[in-house]
Legacy VTK file of the C-alpha trace (Angstrom):
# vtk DataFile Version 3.0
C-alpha trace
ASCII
DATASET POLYDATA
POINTS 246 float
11.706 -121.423 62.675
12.179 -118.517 59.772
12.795 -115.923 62.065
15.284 -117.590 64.138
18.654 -118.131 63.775
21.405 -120.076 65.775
24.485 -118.438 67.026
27.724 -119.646 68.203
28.615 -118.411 71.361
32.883 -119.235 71.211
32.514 -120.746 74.745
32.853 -124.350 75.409
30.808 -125.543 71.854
27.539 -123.467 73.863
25.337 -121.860 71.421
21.676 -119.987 71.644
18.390 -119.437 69.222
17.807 -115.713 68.520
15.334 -113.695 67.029
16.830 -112.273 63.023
14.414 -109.122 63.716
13.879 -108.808 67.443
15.738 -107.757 70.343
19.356 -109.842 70.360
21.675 -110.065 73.236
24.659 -108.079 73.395
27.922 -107.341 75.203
26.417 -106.433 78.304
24.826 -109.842 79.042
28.456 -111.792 77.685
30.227 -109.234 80.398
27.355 -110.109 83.085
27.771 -113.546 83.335
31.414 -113.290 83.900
30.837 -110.359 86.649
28.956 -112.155 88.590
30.806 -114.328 91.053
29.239 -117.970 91.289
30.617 -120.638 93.391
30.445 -124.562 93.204
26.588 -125.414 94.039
24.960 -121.917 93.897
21.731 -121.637 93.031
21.013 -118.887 90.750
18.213 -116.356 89.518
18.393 -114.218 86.385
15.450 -111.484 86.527
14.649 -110.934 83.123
16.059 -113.810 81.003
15.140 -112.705 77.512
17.084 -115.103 75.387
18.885 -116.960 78.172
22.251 -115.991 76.739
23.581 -115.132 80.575
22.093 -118.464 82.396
23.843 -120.299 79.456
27.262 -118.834 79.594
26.989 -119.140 83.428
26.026 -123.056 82.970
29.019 -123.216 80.832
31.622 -120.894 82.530
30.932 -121.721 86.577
30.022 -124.666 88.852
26.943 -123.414 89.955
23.798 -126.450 90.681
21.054 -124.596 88.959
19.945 -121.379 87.084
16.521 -120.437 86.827
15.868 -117.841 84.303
12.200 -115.824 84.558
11.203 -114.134 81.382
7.794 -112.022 80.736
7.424 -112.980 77.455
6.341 -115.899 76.873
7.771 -116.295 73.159
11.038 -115.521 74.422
10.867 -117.625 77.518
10.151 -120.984 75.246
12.840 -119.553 72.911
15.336 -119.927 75.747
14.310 -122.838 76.989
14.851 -124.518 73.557
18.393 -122.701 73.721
18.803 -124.515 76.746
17.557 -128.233 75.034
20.179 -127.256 72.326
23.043 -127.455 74.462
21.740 -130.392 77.049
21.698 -127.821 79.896
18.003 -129.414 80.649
19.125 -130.383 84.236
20.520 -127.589 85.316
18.600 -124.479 83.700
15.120 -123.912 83.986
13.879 -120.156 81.737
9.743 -119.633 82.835
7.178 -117.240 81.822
6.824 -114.933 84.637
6.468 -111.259 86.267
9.460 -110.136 87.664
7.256 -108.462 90.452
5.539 -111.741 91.531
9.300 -113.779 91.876
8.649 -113.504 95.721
4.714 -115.170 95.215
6.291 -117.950 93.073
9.587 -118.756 94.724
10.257 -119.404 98.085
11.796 -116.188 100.120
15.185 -116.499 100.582
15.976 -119.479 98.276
18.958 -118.157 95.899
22.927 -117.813 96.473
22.779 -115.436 93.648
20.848 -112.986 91.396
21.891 -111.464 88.310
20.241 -108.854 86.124
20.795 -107.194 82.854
17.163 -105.365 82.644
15.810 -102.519 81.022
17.760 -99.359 80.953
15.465 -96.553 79.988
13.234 -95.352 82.057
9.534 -94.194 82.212
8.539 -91.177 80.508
10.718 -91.149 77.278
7.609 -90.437 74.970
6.103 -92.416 72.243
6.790 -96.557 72.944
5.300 -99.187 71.183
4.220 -101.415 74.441
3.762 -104.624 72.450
7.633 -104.849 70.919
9.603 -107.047 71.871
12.902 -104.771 71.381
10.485 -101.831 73.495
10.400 -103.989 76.202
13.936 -105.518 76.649
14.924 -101.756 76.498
12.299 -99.724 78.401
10.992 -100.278 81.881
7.763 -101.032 80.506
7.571 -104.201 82.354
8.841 -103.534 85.683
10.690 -100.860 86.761
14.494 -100.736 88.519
13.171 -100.412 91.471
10.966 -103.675 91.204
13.989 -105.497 90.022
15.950 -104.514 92.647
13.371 -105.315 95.139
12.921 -109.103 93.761
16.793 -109.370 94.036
16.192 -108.752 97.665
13.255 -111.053 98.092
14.870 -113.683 96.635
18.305 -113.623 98.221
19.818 -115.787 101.084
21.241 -113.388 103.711
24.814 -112.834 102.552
23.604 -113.438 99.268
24.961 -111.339 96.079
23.603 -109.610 93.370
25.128 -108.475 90.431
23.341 -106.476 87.373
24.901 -104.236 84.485
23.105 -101.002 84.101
24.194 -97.710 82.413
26.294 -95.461 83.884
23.310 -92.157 84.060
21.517 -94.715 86.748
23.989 -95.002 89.193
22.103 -92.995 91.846
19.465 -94.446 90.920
20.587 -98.214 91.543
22.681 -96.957 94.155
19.644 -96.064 96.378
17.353 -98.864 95.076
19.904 -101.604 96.546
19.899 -99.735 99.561
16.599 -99.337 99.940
16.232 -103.133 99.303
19.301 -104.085 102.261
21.953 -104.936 99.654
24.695 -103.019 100.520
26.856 -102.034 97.139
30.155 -103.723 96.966
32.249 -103.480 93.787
31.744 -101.179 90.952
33.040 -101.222 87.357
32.687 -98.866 84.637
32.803 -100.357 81.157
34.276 -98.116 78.435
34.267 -98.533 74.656
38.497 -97.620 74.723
40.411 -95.714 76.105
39.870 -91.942 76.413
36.502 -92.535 75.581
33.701 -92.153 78.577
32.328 -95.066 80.144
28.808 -96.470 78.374
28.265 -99.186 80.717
28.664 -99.963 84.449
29.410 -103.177 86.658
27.847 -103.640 90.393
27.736 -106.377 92.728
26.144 -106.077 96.275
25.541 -108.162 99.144
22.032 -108.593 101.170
22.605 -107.192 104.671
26.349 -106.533 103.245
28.992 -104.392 105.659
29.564 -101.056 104.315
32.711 -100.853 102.019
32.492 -99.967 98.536
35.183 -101.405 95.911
36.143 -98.946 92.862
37.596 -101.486 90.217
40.061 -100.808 87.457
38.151 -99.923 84.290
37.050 -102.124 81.378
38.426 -101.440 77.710
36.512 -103.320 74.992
39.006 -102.133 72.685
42.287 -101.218 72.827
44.031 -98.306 71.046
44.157 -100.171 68.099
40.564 -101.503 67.522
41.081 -104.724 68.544
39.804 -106.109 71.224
41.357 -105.618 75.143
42.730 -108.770 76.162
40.379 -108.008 78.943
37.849 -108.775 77.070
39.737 -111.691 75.545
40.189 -113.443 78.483
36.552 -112.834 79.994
35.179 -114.409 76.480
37.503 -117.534 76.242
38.231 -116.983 72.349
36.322 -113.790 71.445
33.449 -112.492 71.344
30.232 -114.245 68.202
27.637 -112.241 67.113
27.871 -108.945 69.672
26.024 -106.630 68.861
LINES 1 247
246 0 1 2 3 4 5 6 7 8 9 10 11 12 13 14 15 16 17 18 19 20 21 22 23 24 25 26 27 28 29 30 31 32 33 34 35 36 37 38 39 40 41 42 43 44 45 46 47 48 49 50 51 52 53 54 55 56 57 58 59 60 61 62 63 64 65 66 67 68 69 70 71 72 73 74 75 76 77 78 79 80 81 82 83 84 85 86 87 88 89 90 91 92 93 94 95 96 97 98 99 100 101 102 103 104 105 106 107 108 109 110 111 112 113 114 115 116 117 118 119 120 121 122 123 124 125 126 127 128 129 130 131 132 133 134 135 136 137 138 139 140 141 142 143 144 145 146 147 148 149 150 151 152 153 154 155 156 157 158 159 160 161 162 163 164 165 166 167 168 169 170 171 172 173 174 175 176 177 178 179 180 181 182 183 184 185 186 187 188 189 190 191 192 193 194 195 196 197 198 199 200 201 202 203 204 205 206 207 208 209 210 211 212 213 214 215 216 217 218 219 220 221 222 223 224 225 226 227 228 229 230 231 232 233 234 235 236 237 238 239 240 241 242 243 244 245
């Protein structure tokens, strides 16, 4: 189509279909899907798929049976489905048009190893939005709220299950007592920061459903290092680099 373009995504020949004007995917989703930890077989849920960048890399990076991908709108959704068709993931990726808040109404309870998450950041109340964008709703909890994402993580989970989202670091609280609320019990944190010296812009979590209390501080991320290059960090967590971050 016109307004679509294709992008490489440097990882194992995968590549996705992207909006030239609309909301594009960006370092948080590439760090994401890495984050998460995904064994051999897992079945996994991403709440809020958008272009199904993170179900992708996880196809390509991890072992895992099957990602399902549920996406509110419904553009995008067949977007990232047709990513998927692009790279003959077919078989083990499914992206549908869905409500977030109805997962537990149209999956069984209890059904997923793993849930990831990279969902709106900004919440309600942050004046004038434009309800109908695209780019309003991938960045404002217009949609569904942390709170409801958090509680379809917990619907959705096996006991012992983990979830794993990237948020900003001004929510921590926030998500903090939202998994809690929800029985998953916060695990390992990491803040992401642009280089060093400079203040952390994103943030890391993983949690376990009906997890033990103990909560894991890890060493911070870097995107770049003092000399505007990229970390090796990040080098190593994006096989070659990094395509088309924005």
């Amino acid at each position: 189509m016109k307004d679509e373009k294709i992008d490489d995504l440097q990882c194992r020949g995968l590549r996705i279909i992207q909006k030239k004007e609309g909301f594009r995917f960006g370092l948080d989703a590439v760090l994401l899907s890495s984050f998460a930890d995904i064994y051999k077989n897992a079945r996994v849920m991403d709440l809020g798929a958008g272009s199904g960048v993170i179900p992708i890399l996880i196809a390509g990076k991890t072992e895992a049976k099957h990602i399902t991908g549920i996406e509110i709108q419904e553009e995008i959704a067949q977007m990232a489905q047709r990513s998927v068709g692009m790279n003959n993931l077919d078989d083990r990726i499914h992206i549908m048009c869905g409500d977030i808040r109805n997962c537990t109404q149209i999956f069984k309870k209890s059904s997923f190893d793993v849930v990831v998450s990279n969902p709106p950041y900004i919440n309600q109340g942050t004046g004038f939005i434009n309800e109908n964008d695209s780019k309003a709703i991938s960045r404002h909890e217009l949609k569904c709220t942390l709170e409801d994402v958090v509680k379809a993580a917990s619907g959705l989970l096996k006991r012992g299950g983990q979830f794993a989202m990237v948020h900003k670091p001004n929510r921590l609280v926030d998500i903090v007592c939202q998994m809690r609320k929800y029985y998953i019990e916060p695990k390992y944190i990491q803040f992401v920061h642009p280089r060093p010296h400079k203040r952390a812009n994103l943030l890391l979590i993983k949690g376990r459903k009906q997890g033990g209390v103990e909560l894991k501080m890890l060493e911070p991320l870097y995107v770049y290092d003092e000399s505007g290059d990229y970390s090796q960090q990040i080098n190593n967590i994006y096989c070659k680099g990094v395509a088309n971050i924005e």
